[in-house]
C-alpha positions as CSV (number, residue, x, y, z in Angstrom):
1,X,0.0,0.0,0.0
2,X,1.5,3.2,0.8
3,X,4.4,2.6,3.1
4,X,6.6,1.5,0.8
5,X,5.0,2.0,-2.9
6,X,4.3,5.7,-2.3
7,X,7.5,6.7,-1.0
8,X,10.0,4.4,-2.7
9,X,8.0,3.9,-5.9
10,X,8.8,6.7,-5.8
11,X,-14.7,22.1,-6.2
12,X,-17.9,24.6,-5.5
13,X,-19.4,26.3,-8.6
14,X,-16.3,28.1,-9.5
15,X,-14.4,25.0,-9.9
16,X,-16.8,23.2,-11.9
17,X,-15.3,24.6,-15.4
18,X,-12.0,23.3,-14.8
19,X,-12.7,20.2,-13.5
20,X,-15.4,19.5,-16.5
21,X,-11.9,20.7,-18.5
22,X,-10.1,17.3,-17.3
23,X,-12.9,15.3,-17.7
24,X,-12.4,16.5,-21.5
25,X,-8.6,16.4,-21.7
26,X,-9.1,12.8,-20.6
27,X,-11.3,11.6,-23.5
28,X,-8.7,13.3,-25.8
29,X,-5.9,10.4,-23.8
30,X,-3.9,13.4,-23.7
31,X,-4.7,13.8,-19.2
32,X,-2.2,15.3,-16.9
33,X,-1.4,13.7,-13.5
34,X,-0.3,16.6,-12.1
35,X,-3.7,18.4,-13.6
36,X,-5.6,15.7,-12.1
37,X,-4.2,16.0,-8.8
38,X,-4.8,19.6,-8.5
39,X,-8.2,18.9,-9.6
40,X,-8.7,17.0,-6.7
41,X,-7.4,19.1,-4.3
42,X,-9.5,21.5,-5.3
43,X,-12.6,19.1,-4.7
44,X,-10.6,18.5,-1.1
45,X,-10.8,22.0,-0.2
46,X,-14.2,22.7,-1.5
47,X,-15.6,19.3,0.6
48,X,-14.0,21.0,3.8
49,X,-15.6,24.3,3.6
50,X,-18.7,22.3,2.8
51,X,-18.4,20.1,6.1
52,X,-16.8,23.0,8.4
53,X,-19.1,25.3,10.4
54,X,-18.5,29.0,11.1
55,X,-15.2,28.7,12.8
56,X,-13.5,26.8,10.1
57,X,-13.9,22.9,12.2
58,X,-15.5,20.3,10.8
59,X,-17.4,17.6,13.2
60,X,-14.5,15.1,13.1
61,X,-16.7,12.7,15.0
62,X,-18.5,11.8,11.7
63,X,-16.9,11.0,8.3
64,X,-17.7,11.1,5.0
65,X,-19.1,7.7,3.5
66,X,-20.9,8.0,0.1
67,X,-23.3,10.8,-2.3
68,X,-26.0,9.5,-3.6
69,X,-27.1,10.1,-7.4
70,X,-27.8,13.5,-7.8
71,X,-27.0,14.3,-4.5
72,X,-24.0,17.2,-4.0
73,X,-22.9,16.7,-0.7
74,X,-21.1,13.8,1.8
75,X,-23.1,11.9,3.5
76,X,-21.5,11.1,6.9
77,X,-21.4,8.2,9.3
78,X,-20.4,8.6,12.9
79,X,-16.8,7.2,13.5
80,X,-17.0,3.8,15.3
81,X,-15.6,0.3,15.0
82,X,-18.7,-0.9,12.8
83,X,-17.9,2.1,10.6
84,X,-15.1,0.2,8.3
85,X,-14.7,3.6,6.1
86,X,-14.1,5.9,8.9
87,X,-10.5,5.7,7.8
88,X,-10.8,6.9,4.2
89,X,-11.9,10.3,4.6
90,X,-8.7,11.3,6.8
91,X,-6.5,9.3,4.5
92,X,-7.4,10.9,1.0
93,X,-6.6,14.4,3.3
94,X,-3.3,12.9,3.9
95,X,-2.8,11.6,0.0
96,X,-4.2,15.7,-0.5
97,X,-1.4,17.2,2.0
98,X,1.1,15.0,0.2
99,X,0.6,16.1,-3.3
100,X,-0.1,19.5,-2.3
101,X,1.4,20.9,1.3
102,X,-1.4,22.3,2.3
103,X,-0.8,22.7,5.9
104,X,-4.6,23.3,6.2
105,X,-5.6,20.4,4.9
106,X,-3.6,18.4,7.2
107,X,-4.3,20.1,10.1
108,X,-7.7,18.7,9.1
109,X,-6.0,15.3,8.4
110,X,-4.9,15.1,12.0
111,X,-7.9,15.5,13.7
112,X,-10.4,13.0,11.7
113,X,-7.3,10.9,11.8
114,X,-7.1,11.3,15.8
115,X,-11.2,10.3,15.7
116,X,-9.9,7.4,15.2
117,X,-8.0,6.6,18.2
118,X,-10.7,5.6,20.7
119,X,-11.7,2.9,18.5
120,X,-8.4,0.9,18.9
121,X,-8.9,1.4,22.9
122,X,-11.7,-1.0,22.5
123,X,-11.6,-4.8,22.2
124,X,-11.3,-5.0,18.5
125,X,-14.8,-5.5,16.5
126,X,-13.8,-7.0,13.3
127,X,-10.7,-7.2,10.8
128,X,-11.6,-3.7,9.8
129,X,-9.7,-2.1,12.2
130,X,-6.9,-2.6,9.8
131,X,-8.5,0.0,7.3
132,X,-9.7,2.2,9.7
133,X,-6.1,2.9,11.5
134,X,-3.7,2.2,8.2
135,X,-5.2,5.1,5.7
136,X,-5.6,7.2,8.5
137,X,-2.4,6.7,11.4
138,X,-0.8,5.0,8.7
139,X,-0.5,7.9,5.9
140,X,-0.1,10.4,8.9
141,X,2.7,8.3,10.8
142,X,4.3,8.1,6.8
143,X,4.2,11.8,6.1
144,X,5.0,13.3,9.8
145,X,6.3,10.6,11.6
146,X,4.2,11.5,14.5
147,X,4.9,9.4,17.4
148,X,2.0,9.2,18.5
149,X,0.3,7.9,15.5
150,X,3.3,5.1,15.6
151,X,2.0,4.1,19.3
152,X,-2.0,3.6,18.0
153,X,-0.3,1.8,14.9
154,X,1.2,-0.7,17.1
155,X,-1.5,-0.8,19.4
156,X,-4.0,-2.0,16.9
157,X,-1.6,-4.5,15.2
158,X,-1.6,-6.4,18.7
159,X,-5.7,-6.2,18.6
160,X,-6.2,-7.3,14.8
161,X,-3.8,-9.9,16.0
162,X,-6.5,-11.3,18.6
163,X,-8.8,-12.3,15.9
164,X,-6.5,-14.9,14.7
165,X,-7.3,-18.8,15.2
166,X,-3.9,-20.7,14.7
167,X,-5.7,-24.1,13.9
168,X,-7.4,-22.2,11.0
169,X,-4.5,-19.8,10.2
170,X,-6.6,-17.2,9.4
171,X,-7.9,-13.4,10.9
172,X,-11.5,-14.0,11.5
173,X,-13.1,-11.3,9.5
174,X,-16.2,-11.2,11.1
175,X,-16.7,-13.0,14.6
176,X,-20.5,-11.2,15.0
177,X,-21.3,-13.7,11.7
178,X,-19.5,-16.8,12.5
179,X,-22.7,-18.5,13.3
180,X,-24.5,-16.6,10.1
181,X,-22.1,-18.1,8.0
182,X,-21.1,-21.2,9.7
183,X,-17.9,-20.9,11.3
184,X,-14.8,-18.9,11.2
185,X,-14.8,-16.8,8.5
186,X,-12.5,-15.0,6.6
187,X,-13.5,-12.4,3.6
188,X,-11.1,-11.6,1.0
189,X,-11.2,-8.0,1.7
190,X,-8.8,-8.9,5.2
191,X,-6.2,-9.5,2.7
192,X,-5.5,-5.7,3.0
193,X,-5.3,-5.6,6.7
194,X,-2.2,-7.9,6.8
195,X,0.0,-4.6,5.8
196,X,-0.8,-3.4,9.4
197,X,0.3,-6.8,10.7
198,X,3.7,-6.6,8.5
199,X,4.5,-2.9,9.5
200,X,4.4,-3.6,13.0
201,X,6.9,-6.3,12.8
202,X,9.3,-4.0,11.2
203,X,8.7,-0.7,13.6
204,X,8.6,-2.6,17.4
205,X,5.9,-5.1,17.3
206,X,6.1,-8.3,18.2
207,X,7.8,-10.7,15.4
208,X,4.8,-13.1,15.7
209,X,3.3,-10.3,14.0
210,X,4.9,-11.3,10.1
211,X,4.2,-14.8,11.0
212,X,0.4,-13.8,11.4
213,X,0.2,-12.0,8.3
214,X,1.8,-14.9,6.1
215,X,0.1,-17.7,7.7
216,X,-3.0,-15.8,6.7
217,X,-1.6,-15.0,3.1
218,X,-1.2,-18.8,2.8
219,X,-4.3,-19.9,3.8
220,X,-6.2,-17.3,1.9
221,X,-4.0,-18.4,-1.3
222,X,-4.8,-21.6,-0.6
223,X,-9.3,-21.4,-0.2
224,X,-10.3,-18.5,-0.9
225,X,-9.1,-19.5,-4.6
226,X,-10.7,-21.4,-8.0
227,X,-7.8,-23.0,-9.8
228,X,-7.7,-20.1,-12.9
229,X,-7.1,-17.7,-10.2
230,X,-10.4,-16.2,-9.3
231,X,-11.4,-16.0,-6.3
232,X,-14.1,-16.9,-3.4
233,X,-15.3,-13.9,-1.4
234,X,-15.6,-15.7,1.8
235,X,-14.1,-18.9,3.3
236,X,-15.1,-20.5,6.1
237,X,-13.6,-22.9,9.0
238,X,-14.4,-25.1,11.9
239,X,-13.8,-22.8,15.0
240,X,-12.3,-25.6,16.9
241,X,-10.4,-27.7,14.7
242,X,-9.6,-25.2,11.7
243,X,-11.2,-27.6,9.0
244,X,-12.0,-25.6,5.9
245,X,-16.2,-26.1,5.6
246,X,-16.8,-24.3,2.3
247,X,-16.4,-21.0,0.2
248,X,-18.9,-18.6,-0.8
249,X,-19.5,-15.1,-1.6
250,X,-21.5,-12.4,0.4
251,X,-21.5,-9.8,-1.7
252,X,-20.2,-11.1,-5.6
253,X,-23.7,-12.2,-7.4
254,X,-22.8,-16.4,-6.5
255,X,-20.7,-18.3,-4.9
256,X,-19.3,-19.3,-7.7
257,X,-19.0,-15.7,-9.6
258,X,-15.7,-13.1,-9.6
259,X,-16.9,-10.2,-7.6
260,X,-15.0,-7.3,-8.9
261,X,-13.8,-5.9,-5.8
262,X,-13.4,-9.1,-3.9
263,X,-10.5,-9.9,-6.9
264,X,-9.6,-5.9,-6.6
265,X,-8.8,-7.0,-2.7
266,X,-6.5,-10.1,-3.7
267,X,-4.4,-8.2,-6.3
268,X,-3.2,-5.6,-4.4
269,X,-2.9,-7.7,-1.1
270,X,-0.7,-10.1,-2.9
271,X,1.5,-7.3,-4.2
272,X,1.5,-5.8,-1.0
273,X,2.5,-9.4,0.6
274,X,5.2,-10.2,-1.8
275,X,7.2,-6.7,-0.7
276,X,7.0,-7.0,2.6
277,X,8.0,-11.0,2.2
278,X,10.3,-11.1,-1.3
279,X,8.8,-14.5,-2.0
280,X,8.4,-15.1,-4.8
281,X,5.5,-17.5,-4.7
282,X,3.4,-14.0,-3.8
283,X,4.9,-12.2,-7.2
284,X,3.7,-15.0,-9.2
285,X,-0.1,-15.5,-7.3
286,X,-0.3,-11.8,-7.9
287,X,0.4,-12.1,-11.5
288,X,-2.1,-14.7,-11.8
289,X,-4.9,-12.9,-10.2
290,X,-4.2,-9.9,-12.0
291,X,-4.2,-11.6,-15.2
292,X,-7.5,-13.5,-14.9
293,X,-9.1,-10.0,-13.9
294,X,-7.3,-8.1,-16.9
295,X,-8.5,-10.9,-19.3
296,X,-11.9,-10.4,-18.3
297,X,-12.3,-7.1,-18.3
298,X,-14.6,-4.6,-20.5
299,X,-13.0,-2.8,-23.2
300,X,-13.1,0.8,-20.8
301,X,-11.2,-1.3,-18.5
302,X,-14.0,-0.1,-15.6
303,X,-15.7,-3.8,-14.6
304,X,-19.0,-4.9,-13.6
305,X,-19.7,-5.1,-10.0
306,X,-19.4,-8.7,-10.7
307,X,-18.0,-10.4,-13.5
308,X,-20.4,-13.1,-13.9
309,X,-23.8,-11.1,-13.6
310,X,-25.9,-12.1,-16.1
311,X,-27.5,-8.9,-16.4
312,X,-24.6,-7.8,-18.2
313,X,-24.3,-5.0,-20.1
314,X,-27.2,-3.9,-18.5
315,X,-26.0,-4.1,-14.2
316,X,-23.4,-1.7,-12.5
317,X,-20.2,-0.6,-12.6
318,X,-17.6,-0.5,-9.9
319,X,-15.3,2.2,-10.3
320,X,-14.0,1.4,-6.8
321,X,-12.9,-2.1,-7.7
322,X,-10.8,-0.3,-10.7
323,X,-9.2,2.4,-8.7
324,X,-8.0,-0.4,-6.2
325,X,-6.5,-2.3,-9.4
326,X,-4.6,0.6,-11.2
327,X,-3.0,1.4,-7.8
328,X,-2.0,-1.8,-7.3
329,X,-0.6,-2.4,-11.0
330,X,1.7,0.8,-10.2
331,X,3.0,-1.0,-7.7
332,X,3.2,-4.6,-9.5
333,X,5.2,-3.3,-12.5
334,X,7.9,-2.7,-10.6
335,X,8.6,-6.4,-9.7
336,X,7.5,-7.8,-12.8
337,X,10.0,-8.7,-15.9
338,X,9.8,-5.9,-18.4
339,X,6.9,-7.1,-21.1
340,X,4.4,-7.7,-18.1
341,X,5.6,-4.2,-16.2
342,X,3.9,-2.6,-19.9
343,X,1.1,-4.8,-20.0
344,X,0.8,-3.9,-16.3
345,X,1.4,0.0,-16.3
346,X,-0.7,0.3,-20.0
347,X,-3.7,-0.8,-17.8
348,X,-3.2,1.1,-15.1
349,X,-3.1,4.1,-17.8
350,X,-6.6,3.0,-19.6
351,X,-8.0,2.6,-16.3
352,X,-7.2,6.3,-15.0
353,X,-7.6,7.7,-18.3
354,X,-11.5,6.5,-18.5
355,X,-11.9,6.7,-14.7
356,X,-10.8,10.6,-15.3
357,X,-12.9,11.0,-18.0
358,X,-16.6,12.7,-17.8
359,X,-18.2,9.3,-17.6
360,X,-17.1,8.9,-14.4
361,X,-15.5,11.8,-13.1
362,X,-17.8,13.6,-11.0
363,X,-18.3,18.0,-12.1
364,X,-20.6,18.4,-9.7
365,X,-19.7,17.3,-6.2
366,X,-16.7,17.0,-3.8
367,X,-16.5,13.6,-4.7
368,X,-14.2,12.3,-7.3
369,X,-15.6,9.9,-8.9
370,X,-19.2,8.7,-10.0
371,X,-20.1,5.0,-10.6
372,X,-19.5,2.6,-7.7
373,X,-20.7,-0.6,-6.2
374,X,-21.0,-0.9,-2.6
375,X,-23.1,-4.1,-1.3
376,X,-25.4,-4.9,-4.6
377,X,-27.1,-8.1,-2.9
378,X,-28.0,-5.9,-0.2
379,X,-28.8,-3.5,-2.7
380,X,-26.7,-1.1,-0.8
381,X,-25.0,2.1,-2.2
382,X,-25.1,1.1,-6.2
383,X,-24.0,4.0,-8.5
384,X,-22.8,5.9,-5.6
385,X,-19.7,7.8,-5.5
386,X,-18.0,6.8,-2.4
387,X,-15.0,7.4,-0.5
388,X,-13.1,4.3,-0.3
389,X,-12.8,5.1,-4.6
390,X,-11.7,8.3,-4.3
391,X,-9.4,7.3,-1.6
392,X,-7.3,4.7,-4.2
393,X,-8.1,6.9,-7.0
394,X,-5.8,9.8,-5.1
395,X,-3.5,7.0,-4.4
396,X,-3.2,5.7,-7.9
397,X,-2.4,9.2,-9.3
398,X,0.3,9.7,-6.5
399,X,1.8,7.0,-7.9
400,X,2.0,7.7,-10.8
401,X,3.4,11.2,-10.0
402,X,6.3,9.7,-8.2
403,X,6.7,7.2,-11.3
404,X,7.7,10.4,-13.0
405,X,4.6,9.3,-15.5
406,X,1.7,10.5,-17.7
407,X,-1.5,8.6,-18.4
């Protein structure tokens, strides 16, 4: 994710004309990161004064989630444990602050990020406490070196930690829906969460720490897997004896389908595993789950939520799943041999490119981008704009400004 890749790898009405102006330079394939960037500071900006009062503070107590069609304007969800995006609003302030140094944007950076904190004094909820603490502490500890932010950091590695059953070898994602679904459970989407594990090894955690995060890795590679490379959304265990019971999807269309995001998830985790480890065996699974997904994909490069809907062409994008991909191929080209690092950083390219385009690029609010997929089954944010998109979207393009690229 961003502790390594980012740094080694390395809007109100009176913005509305420019930003409909990079929405157009992108259909022409001619777009500018660094005029994409600026464009979304200046939807950063307008979203604060939007969400500040009088004084100039925002309630930092409640973070942005999603904006409905038509609607102009965050909706916000109070920060707590069951909130898994309460991290993504601080961290695309941080992503902001880094491309910009706008000291006022951080200052608001630090306190949503600080919101945060009381969460990881708690027993931990769920496996999200990885996303809630690494976009926020994480990009903050990254930038400033805060030590503060390094304490919380360490603090919830040891908690994530307590969700893991060593006869399973696995994080249980969700311990409220072991009896739901059956058992232990572990959703592809923890994959993501092991970076937390892997950074607290390296900066005074406990070394049990890396062995955590691998054993899950494995494990995940291992069931949460078809043989071509697609993969399950949810596997599940015997609490007791760690016996895999069966794989299945909660949010893809089947349990036999590629949900778009749920593959997003195991792309970038695997990348993400194989720098922290340098084994090999993770560059190749990445490869291999990046190549089914790129195989498969639409001709705009933006997929279906699912990419086995039968509804297709007629069903919903995800723009999220796609901004989680061309971050993680920024990364992936980089440890690739050279005639996959093109085919890798070309698709990347396509993806920003149409992703920055006025199909999906959004003139009109402080979010970034239109078109994405929360929880269809539940029919649950579909054709929102929401912030966990605009946070990899900001990442994606920071990337590729430290690549010393163009789209």
């Amino acid at each position: 994710m961003f502790f390594r890749s980012l740094t080694a790898i390395a809007i109100a009405s009176t913005c509305v004309l420019s930003l409909s102006n990079c929405a157009r330079t992108a259909q022409a394939s001619e777009l500018s990161t660094e005029s994409c960037i600026e464009k979304c500071h200046q939807k950063v900006t307008h979203a604060l004064r939007q969400l500040s009062d009088s004084t100039g503070e925002c309630d930092y107590s409640m973070a942005p989630r999603n904006i409905a069609p038509g609607d102009s304007i965050w909706h916000q969800r109070p920060v707590t444990a069951e909130e898994w995006c309460s991290g993504f609003w601080p961290g695309v302030l941080w992503l902001d602050y880094e491309a910009s140094g706008d000291e006022e944007v951080a200052r608001h950076a630090d306190r949503y990020t600080r919101s945060i904190g009381e969460i990881v004094k708690a027993p931990v909820f769920d496996h999200d406490l990885g996303f809630l603490v690494l976009y926020s502490y994480g990009n903050g500890y990254r930038l400033t070196k805060n030590p503060e932010y390094r304490e919380i950091m360490l603090n919830a590695a040891d908690s994530l930690a307590t969700l893991f059953n060593p006869k399973a070898g696995t994080i249980c994602s969700w311990p409220r829906n072991e009896k739901m679904l059956g058992g232990h459970n572990t959703i592809m989407d923890n994959m993501i969460n092991l970076e937390l594990l892997f950074w607290a090894a390296k900066n005074g955690g406990d070394r049990r720490l890396y062995d955590i995060a691998v054993s899950h890795a494995d494990t995940t590679m291992r069931y949460n897997f078809r043989p071509d490379g697609t993969s399950y959304h949810v596997a599940v265990y015997d609490k007791n004896t760690g016996n895999f019971i069966k794989a299945c999807t909660h949010q893809g269309y089947a349990d036999n389908s590629m949900w778009a995001r749920g593959q997003a998830w195991a792309i970038y985790g695997y990348t993400m595993v194989y720098r922290e480890t340098h084994d090999k065996k993770y560059l190749d699974f990445a490869q291999k789950v990046t190549d089914v997904y790129l195989k498969n994909l639409p001709a705009d490069k933006i997929p279906y939520w699912d990419f086995n809907d039968p509804t297709i062409p007629e069903c919903s994008r995800d723009a999220s799943a796609a901004c989680v991909v061309a971050s993680a191929l920024l990364e992936l080209e980089n440890y690739v041999d050279e005639a996959n690092a093109s085919i890798y950083d070309t698709a990347a390219k396509e993806m920003l490119t149409e992703l920055s385009s006025e199909r999906y690029w959004s003139a009109s609010s402080p979010a970034f981008l239109l078109h994405s997929t929360g929880h269809r089954p539940a029919a649950s944010e579909i054709d929102y704009s929401i912030v966990y998109a605009d946070y990899y979207y900001y990442e994606a393009l920071n990337r590729l400004k430290n690549n010393q690229s163009e789209i």
